[in-house]
C-alpha positions in Angstrom: 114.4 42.7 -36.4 114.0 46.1 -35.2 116.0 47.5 -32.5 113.2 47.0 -29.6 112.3 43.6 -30.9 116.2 42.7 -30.3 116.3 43.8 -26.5 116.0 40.7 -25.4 119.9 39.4 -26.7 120.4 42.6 -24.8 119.8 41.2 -20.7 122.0 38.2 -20.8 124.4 38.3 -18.3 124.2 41.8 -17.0 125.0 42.8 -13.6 122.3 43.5 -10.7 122.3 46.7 -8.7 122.8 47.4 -5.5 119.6 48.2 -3.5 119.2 52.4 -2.6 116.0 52.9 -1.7 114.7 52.9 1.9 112.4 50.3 3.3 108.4 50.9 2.3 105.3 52.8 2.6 101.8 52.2 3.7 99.8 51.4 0.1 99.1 47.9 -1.7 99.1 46.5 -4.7 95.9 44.5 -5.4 94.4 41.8 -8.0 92.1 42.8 -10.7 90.2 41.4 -13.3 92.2 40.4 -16.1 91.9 42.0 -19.7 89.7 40.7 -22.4 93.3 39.7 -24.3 96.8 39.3 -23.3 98.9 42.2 -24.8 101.8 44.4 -24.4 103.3 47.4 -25.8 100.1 48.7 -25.6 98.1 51.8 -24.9 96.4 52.8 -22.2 94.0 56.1 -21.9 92.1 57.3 -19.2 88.6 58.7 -20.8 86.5 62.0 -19.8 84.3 59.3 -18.1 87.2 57.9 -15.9 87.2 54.6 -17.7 90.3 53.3 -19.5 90.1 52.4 -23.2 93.3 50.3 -24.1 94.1 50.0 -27.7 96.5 47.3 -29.9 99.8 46.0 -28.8 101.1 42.8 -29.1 100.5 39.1 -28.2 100.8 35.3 -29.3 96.9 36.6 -30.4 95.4 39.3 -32.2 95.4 42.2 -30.3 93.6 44.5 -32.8 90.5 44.5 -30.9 90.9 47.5 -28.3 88.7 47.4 -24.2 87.6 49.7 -21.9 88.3 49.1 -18.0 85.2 50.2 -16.0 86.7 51.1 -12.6 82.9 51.2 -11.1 82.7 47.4 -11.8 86.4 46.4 -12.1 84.9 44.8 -15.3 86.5 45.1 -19.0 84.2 44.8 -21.9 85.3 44.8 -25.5 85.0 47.9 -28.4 84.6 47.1 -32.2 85.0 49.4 -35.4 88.6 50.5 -34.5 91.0 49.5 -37.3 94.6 49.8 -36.3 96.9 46.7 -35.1 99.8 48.3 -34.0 102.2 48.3 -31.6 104.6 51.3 -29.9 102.2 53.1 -31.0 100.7 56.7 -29.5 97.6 57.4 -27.7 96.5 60.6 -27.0 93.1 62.2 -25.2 92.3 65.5 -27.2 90.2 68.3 -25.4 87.5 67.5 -27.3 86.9 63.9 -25.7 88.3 61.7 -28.5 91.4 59.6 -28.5 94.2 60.4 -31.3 96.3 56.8 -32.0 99.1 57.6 -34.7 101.3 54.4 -35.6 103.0 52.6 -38.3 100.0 51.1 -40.1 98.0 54.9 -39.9 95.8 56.8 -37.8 92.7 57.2 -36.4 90.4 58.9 -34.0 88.4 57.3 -31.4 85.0 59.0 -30.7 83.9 57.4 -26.9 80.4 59.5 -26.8 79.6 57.0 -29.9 81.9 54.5 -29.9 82.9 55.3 -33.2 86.0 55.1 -35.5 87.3 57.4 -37.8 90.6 56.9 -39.9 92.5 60.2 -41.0 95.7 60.5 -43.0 98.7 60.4 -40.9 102.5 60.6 -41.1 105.0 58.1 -41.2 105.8 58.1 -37.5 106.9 54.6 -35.5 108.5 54.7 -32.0 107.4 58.1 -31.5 106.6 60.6 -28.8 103.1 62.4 -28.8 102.7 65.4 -26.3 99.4 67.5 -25.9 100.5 71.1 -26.6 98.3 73.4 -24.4 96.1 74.9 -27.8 94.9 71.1 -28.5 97.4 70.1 -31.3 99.3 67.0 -30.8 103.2 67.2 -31.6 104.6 63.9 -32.7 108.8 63.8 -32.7 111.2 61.0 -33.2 110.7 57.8 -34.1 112.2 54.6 -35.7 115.6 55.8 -36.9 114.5 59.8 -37.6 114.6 63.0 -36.8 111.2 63.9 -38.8 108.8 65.9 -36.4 105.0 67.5 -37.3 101.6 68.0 -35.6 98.1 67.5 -35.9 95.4 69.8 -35.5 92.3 67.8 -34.4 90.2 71.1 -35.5 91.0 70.8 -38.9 91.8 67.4 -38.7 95.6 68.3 -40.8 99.5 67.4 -40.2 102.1 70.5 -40.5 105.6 68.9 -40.7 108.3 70.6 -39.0 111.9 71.6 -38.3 114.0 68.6 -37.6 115.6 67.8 -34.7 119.2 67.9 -34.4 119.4 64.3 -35.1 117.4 61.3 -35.0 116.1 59.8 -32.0 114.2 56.3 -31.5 112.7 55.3 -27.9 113.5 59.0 -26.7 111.3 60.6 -24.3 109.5 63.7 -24.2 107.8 66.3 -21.9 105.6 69.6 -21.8 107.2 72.4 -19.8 105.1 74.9 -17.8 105.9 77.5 -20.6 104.5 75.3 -23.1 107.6 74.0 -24.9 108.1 70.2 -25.5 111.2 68.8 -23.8 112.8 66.0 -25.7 115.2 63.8 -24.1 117.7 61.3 -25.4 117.0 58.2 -27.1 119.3 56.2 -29.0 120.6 56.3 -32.6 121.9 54.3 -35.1 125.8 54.4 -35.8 126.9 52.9 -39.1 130.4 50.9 -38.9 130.8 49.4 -42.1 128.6 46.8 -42.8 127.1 46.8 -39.4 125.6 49.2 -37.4 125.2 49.7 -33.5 122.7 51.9 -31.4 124.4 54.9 -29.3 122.5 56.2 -26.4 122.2 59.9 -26.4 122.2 62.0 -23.5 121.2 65.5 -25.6 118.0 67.1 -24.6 116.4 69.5 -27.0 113.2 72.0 -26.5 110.8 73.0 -29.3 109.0 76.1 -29.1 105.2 75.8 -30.4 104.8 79.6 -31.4 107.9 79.8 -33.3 108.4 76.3 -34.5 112.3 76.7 -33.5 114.7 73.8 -31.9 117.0 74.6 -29.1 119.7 72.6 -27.5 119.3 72.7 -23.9 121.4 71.0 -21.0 123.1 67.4 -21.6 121.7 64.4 -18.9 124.7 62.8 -16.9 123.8 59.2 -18.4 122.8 58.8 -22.0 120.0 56.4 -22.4 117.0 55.0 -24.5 114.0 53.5 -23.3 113.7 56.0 -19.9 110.2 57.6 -18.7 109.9 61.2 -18.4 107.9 63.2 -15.4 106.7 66.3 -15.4 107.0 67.2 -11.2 104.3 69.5 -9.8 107.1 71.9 -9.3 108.2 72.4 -13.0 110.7 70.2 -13.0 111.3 66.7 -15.7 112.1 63.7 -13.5 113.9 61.2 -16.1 113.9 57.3 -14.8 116.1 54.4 -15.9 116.3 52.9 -19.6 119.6 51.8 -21.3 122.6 53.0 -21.2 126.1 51.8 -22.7 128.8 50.4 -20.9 132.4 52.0 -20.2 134.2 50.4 -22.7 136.7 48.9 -19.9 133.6 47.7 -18.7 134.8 43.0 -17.9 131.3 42.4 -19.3 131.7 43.2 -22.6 134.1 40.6 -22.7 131.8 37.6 -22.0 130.0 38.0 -24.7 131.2 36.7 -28.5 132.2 38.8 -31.2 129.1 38.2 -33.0 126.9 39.2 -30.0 129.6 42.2 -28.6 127.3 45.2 -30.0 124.4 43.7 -27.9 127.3 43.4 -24.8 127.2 47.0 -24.6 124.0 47.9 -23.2 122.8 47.6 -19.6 119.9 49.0 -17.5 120.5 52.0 -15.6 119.2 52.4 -12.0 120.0 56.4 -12.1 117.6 59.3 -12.3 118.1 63.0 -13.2 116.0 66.2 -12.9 115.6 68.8 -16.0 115.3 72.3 -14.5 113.4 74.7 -17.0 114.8 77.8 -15.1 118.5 76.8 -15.3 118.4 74.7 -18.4 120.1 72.2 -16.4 120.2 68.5 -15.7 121.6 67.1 -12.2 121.4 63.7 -10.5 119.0 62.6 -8.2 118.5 59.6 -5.4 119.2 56.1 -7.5 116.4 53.4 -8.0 116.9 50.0 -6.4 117.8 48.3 -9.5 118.3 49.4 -13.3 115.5 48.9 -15.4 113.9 50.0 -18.3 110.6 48.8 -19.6 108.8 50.2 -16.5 106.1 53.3 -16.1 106.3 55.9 -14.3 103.6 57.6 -13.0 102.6 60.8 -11.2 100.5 60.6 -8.1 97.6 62.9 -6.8 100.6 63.7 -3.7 102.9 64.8 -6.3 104.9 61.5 -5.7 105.8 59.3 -8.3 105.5 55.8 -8.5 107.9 53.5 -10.9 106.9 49.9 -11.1 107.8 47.0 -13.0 110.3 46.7 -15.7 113.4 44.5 -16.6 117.4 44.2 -15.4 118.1 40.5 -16.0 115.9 37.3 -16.5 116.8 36.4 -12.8 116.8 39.8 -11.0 112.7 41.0 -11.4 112.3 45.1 -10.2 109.6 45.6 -8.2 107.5 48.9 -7.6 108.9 51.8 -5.8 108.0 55.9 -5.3 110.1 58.6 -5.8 109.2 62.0 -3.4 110.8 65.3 -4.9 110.7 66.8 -1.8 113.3 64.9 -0.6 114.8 63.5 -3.6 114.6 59.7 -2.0 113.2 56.4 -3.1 111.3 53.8 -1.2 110.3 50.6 -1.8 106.5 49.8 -1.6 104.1 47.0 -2.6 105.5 44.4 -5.0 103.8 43.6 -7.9 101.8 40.5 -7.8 103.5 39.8 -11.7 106.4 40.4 -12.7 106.4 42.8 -15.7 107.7 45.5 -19.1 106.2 46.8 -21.3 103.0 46.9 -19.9 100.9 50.1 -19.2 100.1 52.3 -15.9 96.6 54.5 -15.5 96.4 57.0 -12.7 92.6 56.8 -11.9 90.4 59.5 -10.9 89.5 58.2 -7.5 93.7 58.4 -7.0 95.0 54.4 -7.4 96.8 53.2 -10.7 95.6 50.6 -13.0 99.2 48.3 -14.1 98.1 46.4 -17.0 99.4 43.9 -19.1 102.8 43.7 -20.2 105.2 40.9 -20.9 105.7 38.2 -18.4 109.6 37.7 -16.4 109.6 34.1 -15.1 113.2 33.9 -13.5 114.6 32.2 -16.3 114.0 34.0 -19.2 112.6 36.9 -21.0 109.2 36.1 -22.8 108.2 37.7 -26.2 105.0 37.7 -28.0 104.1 34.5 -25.9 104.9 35.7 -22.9 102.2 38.6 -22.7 100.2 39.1 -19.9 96.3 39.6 -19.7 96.3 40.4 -16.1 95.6 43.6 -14.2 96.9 45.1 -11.0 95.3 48.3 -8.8 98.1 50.2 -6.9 96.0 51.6 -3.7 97.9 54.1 -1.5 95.2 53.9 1.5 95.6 50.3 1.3 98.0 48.6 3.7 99.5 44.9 2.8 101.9 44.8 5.3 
């Protein structure tokens, strides 16, 4: 069992949050047409079209068969000849028009002018971040338990492995700075006490520089953490977002849980965000969410906004959607989602509203897992008013 698989002995009994944000905004979230097949820990890429192709995951069925979401008809139809099953995988829109997906079963790129498939030799990368560099190439970092980095080049269709990173991150999070540089940002990694071993959440950040393939440590986030989104802000700035962090160790929760199960004891969702200033290589805290979660997406609106919705604290404490403004550095609550989920995916559309999709369901009682995946679809509409 790998350590995202075990998350869910991770939510039982963990404390709830007290609410920060400030009452709503006019916007709405509304029903959509569900997906073909119910899947999380999916994919999800907006295409030079402005359709949405959605690749892999997992589900109590197959989900090998990728979609595309046509936002003209709110209709999905299915896509055939793409060979890869994975899940936490990477998906990534080259210049060119075709979609990169790296995982742990290989790689591949999808042509959408021809609907085509084409598998290419890939690197052993799981859990991994992907980020566009602004030349074309793709840089891949991180990944399930190492600090093994490298790049493709889609114009020559080759890897170039890299420097390592300064150690080795899974679920970490990373983000292109306006000079071009790649922003990496904490994770978790694997400690090794005797015969067992526990997960420690980092709160290093690191920056690699494309033209000189060099690492350098930058500023430290207040809150280590796995599992957090990371935002680049229309003003330059990296808005980091929730994820899991450890306990203090005097923490009274750790103690109701047994020996066996005390390693899982120390994790909870964090409701705290932090900004990454390029200029001053600095973190500092900013406004709090209304509850810690992780599992959620984060995603940048046309006002330079962001909005964070879904994701997990507890089986009986469901977060609900809610926007961040950097002008202000405040959070407000807006339109809930109509189903409670993590893991699933978040598509800013071209005509400005966000396709939620998928994702594993939260029922109140318990945390779902491969069974529990959702085929349902949600459209986040800022000129839209449900109240």
């Amino acid at each position: 069992m790998n350590f995202l698989e075990s998350k869910i002995f991770l939510f039982v009994l963990l404390a709830t949050s007290l609410s920060l944000a400030r009452p709503g905004q006019a916007a709405c979230m509304l029903t959509n047409s569900p997906m073909l097949t119910a899947r999380q820990n999916h994919t999800a890429t907006l295409l030079p079209n402005g359709n949405v192709l959605v690749i892999s995951g997992r589900g109590d069925k197959s989900c090998s068969s990728p979609e595309i979401y046509i936002p003209g008809t709110a209709s999905w139809m299915s896509v055939s000849n793409v060979s890869i099953g994975d899940y936490n995988h990477t998906a990534t829109l080259l210049p060119n028009g075709k979609v990169l997906v790296v995982g742990k079963s290989g790689a591949g790129l999808y042509d959408p002018a021809s609907g085509t498939w084409t598998n290419i030799t890939s690197l052993p990368f799981e859990l991994q971040t992907a980020t566009l560099l602004p030349d074309g190439r793709v840089f891949f970092a991180g990944g399930k338990m190492t600090n093994y980095t490298g790049e493709f080049d889609p114009a020559t269709k080759t890897w170039t492995t890299h420097k390592a990173m300064s150690c080795r991150r899974i679920s970490s999070a990373a983000a292109l700075l306006p000079n071009g540089r790649v922003l990496i940002i904490g994770g978790a990694s694997k400690l090794f006490m005797g015969a067992a071993s526990i997960y420690d959440a980092l709160s290093s950040t690191e920056v690699y520089d494309p033209t000189t393939g060099q690492w350098a440590m930058t500023g430290e986030m207040k809150t280590g953490r796995c599992g957090l989104t990371a935002t680049s802000l229309h003003n330059g700035r990296v808005l980091v977002v929730g994820g899991m962090t450890m306990r203090e160790a005097d923490d009274p929760e750790i103690a109701k849980f047994s020996p066996e199960s005390r390693r899982n004891g120390l994790w909870k969702p964090t409701n705290r965000a932090e900004l990454y200033d390029p200029a001053t290589r600095q973190w500092r805290q900013t406004g709090a969410m209304s509850c810690g979660r992780f599992g959620h997406t984060a995603t940048l609106l046309p006002d330079g906004k962001v909005l964070v919705a879904g994701g997990i604290q507890t089986p009986d404490h469901v977060c609900t959607a809610e926007i961040y403004d950097p002008k202000t550095e405040t959070w407000s609550v807006t339109s809930p989602l109509h189903a409670a989920r993590y893991d699933h995916t978040a598509t800013l559309l071209p005509n400005g509203t966000v396709l939620i999709a998928g994702g594993c369901r939260i029922d109140g009682k318990s945390i779902s897992n491969e069974s529990g995946s959702l085929s349902s679809t949600e459209i986040y509409d800022l000129n839209e008013d449900c109240r």
